[in-house]
C-alpha positions in Angstrom: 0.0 0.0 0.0 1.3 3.4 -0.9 1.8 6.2 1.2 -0.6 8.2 -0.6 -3.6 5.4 0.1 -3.4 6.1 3.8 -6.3 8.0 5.5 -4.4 10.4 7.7 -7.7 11.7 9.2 -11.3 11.3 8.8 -14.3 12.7 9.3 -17.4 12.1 11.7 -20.7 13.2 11.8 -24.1 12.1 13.9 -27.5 11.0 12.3 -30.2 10.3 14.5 -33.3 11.7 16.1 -33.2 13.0 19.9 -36.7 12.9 21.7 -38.2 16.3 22.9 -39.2 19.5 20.9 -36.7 21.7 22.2 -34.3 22.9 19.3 -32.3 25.4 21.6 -32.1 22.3 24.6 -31.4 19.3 21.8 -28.3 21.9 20.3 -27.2 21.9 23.9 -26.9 18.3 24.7 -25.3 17.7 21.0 -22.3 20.3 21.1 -22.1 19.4 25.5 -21.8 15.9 24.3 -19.7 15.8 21.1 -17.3 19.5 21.4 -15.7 17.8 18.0 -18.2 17.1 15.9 -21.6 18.9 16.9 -24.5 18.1 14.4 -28.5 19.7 13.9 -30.5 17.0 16.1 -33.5 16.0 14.6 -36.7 16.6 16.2 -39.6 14.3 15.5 -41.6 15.8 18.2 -41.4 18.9 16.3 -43.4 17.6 13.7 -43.6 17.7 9.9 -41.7 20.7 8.0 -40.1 21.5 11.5 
């Protein structure tokens, strides 16, 4: 394998919905959770077009 084929870093993101309806309280808990990769929570709760 080449020294140009090696992943030096990589990337990370979260998928997933967070119960609650609370966008400013689900932001929170993401970026008090994960300080290196915070992500927009989806909100079910919210419902449709939210």
């Amino acid at each position: 394998m080449s020294e140009n084929s090696v992943f030096r870093f990589a990337g990370a993101t979260g998928v997933g919905s967070m119960p609650g309806g609370d966008a400013r309280e689900a932001v929170k808990t993401v970026t008090g959770s994960f300080e290196d990769f915070p992500y927009l929570p989806e909100l079910p709760a919210r419902g449709p077009g939210a």
